[in-house]
C-alpha positions in Angstrom: 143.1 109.1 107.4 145.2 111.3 109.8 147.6 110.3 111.7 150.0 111.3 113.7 154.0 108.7 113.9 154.9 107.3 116.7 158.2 104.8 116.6 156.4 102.3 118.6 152.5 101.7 118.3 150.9 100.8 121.9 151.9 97.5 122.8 148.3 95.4 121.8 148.9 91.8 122.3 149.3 91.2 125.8 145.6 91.1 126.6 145.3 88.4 124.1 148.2 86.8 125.7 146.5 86.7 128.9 143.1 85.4 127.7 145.5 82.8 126.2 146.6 81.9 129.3 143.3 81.7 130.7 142.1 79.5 128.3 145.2 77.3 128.5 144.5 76.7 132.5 141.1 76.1 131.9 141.8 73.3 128.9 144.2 72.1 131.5 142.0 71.5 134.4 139.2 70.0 131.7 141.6 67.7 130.3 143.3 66.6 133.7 139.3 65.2 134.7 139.2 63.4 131.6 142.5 61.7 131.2 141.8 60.2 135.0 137.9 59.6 134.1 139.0 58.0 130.6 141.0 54.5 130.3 144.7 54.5 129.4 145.9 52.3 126.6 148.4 52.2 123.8 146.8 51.6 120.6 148.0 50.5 116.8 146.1 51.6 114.1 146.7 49.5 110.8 144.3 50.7 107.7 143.0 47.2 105.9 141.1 47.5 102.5 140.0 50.9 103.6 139.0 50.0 107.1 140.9 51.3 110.4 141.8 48.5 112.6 142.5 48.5 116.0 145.2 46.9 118.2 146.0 47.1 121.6 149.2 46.8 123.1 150.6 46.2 126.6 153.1 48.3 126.4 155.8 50.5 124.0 157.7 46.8 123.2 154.5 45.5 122.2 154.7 47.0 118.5 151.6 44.5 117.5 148.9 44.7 120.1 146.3 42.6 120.2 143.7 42.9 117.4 140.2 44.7 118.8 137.1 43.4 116.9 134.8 46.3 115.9 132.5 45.7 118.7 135.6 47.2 120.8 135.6 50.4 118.3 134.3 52.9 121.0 137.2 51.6 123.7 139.8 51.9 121.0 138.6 55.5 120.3 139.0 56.4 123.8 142.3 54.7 124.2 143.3 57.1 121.3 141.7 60.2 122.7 143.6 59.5 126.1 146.9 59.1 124.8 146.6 62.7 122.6 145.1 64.1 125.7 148.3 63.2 127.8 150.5 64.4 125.0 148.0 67.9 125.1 148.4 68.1 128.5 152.2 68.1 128.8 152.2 70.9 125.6 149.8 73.0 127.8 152.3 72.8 130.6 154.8 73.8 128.8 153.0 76.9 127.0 151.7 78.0 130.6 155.0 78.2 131.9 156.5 80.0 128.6 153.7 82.6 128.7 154.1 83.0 132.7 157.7 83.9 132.3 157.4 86.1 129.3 154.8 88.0 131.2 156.9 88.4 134.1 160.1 89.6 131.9 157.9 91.7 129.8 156.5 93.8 132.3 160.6 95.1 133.3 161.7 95.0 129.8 159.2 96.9 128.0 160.3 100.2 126.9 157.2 102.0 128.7 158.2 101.0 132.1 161.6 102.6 131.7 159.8 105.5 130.8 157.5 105.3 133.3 160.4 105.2 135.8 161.8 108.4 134.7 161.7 111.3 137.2 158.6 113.8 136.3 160.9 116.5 135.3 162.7 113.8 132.6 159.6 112.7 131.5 158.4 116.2 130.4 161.6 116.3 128.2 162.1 113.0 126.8 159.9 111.5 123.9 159.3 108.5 124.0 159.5 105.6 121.4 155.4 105.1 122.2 153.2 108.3 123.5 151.6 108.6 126.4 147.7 108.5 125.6 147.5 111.9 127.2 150.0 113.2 124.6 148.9 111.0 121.6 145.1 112.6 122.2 146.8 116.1 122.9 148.4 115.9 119.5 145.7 114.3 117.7 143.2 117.1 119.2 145.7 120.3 117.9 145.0 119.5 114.5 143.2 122.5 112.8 140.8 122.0 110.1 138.2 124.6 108.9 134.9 124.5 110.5 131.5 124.2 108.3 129.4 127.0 109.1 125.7 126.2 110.9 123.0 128.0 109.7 122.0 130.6 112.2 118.3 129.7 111.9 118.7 125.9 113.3 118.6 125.5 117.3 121.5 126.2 118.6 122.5 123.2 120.6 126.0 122.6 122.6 128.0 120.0 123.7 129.7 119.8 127.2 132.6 120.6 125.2 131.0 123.8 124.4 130.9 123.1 120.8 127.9 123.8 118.3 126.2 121.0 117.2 123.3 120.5 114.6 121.4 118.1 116.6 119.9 116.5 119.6 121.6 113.0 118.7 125.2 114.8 117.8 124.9 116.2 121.3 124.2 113.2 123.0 127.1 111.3 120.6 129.7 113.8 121.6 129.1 113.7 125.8 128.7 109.8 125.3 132.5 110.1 123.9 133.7 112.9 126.1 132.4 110.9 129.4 134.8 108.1 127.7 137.5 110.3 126.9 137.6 109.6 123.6 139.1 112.5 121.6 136.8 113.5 118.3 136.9 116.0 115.6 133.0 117.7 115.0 132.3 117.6 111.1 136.2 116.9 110.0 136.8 117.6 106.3 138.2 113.7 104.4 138.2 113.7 100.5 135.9 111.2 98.8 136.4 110.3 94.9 132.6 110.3 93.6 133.7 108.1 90.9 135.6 105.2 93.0 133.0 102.8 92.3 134.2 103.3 88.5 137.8 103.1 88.5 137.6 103.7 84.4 136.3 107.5 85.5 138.8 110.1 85.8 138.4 111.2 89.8 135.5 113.3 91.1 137.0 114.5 94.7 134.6 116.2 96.8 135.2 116.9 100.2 133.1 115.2 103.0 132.6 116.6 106.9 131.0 113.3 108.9 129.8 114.2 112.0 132.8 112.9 113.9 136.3 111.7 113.6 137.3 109.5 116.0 140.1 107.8 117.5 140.8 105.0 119.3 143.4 105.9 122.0 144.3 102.0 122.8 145.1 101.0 119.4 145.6 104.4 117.6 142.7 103.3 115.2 140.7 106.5 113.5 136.8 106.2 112.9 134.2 108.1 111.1 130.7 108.2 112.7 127.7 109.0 111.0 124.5 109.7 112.3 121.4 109.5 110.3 118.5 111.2 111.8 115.8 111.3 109.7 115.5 107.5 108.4 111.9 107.3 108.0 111.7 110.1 105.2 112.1 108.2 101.7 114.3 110.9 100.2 116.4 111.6 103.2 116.9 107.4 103.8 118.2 107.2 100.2 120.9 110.2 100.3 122.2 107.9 103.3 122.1 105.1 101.7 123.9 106.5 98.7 126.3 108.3 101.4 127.5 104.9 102.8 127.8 103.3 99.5 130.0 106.2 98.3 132.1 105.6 102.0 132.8 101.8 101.0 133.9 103.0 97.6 136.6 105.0 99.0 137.7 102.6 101.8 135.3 103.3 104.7 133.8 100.1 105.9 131.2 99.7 108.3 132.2 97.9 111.6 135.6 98.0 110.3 136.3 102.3 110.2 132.8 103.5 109.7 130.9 103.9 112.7 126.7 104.4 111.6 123.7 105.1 113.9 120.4 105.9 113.0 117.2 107.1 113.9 113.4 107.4 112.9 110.9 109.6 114.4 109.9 106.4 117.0 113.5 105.1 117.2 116.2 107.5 118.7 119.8 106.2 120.0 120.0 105.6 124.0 122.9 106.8 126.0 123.0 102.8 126.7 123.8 102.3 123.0 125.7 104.8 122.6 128.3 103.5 125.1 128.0 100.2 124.2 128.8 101.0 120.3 131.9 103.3 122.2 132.9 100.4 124.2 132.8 97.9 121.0 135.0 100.5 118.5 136.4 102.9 120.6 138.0 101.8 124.0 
């Protein structure tokens, strides 16, 4: 796929850190209730002929403990959960407060906010190790590619990007995106090998136009999306199927690079999909 170099991707891991951190209070707070709710207890385990064995001691100088018959199994379990739960609790401590201050460094130290700090007139000169999204989608858009010519006696429909489209659904694709701001090529040319289901075949390359090439401003990741509109006609439902086949042969998954929507003459795409499907892929 196309794509344009940057020296530094867009920074992508600290909303995972931060759900991290949200999970780590919340484990925290669970486990706090439980160590005071549960008893507290040090606990030997000695294995006997296969069989765990339990034995409680008073304290850290008591290495023997007193032996626990099996009816006390459940206590000894607890006594053993408490004790990693204490241990847990003082690890989560410790990984809040590393997160916490990484955040709090990171958010000076990252080479975007001493771009960001630049005057306006430095920031129109410099480039910067990572590009704006504005500028990445800029960029991205300039491309040229030839354009594959619609027949003058289909509708002539129009996007609010005042591009020719061949159908109702494209049009409502391409707004759905544009209200998003997610930058798209209509019908972009990629080259598919006919024959990469068989590598022993010498290449068959024939070039493809989806209906749109995407991208993914956040994580700079490129998409095609296909729109199938006629699913309910036998001979059109196999040429897609066949289509989508021949896209996995040459590297475009669905759900991982492949975006597909379809439609019947009941079923057509809502706006409410749409966005939900730009949402999932595309923001």
């Amino acid at each position: 796929m196309y794509k344009l170099k940057e020296l530094l991707s867009p920074e992508q891991f600290i909303a995972p850190i931060h759900t991290r951190l949200s999970e780590l209070e919340q484990a925290y707070k669970t486990k706090q209730l439980e160590v005071k709710r549960n008893p507290s207890g040090l606990i030997r385990i000695v294995k006997n002929h296969g069989q765990l064995q339990f034995y409680k001691r008073k304290s850290k100088s008591d290495l023997q403990g007193t032996y626990m018959p099996r009816s006390q199994n459940q206590l000894a379990y607890k006594l053993i959960q408490s004790d990693y739960d204490k241990k847990a609790l003082a690890a989560i401590k410790e990984e809040i407060s590393f997160i916490k201050l990484f955040l709090t460094k990171y958010q000076t130290t990252n080479t975007n906010h001493h771009f960001k700090k630049l005057p306006d007139s430095r920031q129109k000169i410099v480039t910067p190790l990572t590009l704006t999204d504005s500028k990445y989608a800029e960029l991205w858009l300039s491309e040229k590619y030839p354009r594959k010519k619609i027949p003058p006696d289909i509708p002539k429909l129009f996007t609010d990007n005042k591009e020719q489209v061949r159908s109702k659904a494209e049009v409502l694709i391409a707004n759905a995106m544009k209200t998003s701001g997610i930058p798209y090529r209509y019908e972009f040319p990629i080259k598919i090998n006919l024959k990469a289901g068989d590598p022993s075949q010498v290449p068959v390359i024939q070039t493809f136009h989806p209906d749109f090439y995407c991208l993914n401003l956040r994580t700079r990741k490129e998409y095609i999306w296909e729109h199938f509109g006629m699913m309910d006609e036998a001979e059109y439902s196999t040429r897609a199927a066949e289509k989508i086949i021949l896209y996995q042969q040459n590297g475009y998954f669905p759900g991982k690079n492949l975006i597909i929507t379809m439609e019947t003459s009941k079923t057509k795409p809502s706006s409410i999909e749409l966005n939900q499907i730009i949402q999932e892929y595309l923001k």
